[in-house]
N, C-alpha and C positions, 0 to 999 in steps of 0.2 A: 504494500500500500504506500502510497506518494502521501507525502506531510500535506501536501496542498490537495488531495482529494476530498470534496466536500464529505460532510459527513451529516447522515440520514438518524432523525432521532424521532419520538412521536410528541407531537405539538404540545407544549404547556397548557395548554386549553380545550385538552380535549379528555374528558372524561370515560374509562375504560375498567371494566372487569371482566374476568376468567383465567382459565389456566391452561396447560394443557394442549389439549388441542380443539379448544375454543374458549373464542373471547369478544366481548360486544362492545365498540366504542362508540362516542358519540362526539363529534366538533363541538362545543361549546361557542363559538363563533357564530357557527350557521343552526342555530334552537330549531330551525323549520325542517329541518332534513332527518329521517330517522337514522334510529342507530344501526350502525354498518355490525352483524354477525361473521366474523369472521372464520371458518373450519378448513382442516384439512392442511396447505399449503399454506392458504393465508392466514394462517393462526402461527403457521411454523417462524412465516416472515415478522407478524404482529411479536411472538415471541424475542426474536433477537431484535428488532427495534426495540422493547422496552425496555434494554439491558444497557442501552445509552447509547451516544452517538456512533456510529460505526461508518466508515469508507461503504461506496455501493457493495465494492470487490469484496468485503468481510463479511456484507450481509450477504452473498452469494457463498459466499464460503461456508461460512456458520449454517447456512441452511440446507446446505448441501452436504453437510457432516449431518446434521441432526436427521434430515433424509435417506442419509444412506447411498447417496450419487455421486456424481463425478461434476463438478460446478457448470463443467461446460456446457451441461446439460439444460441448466436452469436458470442461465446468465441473462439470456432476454425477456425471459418471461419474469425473473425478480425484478429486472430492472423497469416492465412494465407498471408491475403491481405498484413500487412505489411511488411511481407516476401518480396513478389510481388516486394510493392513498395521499398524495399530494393535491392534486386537485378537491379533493374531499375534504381538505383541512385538516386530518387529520395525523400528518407526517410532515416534515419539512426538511431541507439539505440547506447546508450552507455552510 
């Protein structure tokens, strides 16, 4: 990972429970929007965002350890989701 890699954490304002492999957040920003259920993968990815700021590449890494794959596998599709949850308010990079 590059020092200058931003780094993906889940927004100070957005309120969340679960564990596991599921977890329900909600933007606190956007009240009008329901809460996002997250299972399966996107729990896997919810999980190491909440663990603190990390590089894209660590959060492909980490989730692809706790999956049981090879990163190269899941490198576009992590880096979609946290698009997702950036547009959703619910995640931020920088």
């Amino acid at each position: 990972m590059s020092e200058r890699e931003p780094r993906w954490q889940v927004r100070g304002d957005v309120a969340w429970t679960g564990s596991g492999d599921r977890f329900v957040a909600m933007a606190l920003a956007t009240p009008e929007k329901q809460p996002l259920v997250l299972e399966g993968p996107a729990a896997l990815i919810w999980q190491t965002l909440s663990e603190g700021p990390l590089a894209e590449t660590d959060v492909v890494a980490q989730v692809a350890e706790l999956a049981g794959i090879e990163p190269g596998v899941i490198t576009d599709d992590v880096a979609a989701f946290l698009r997702q949850l950036e547009d959703a308010k619910l995640a931020s990079c920088g």
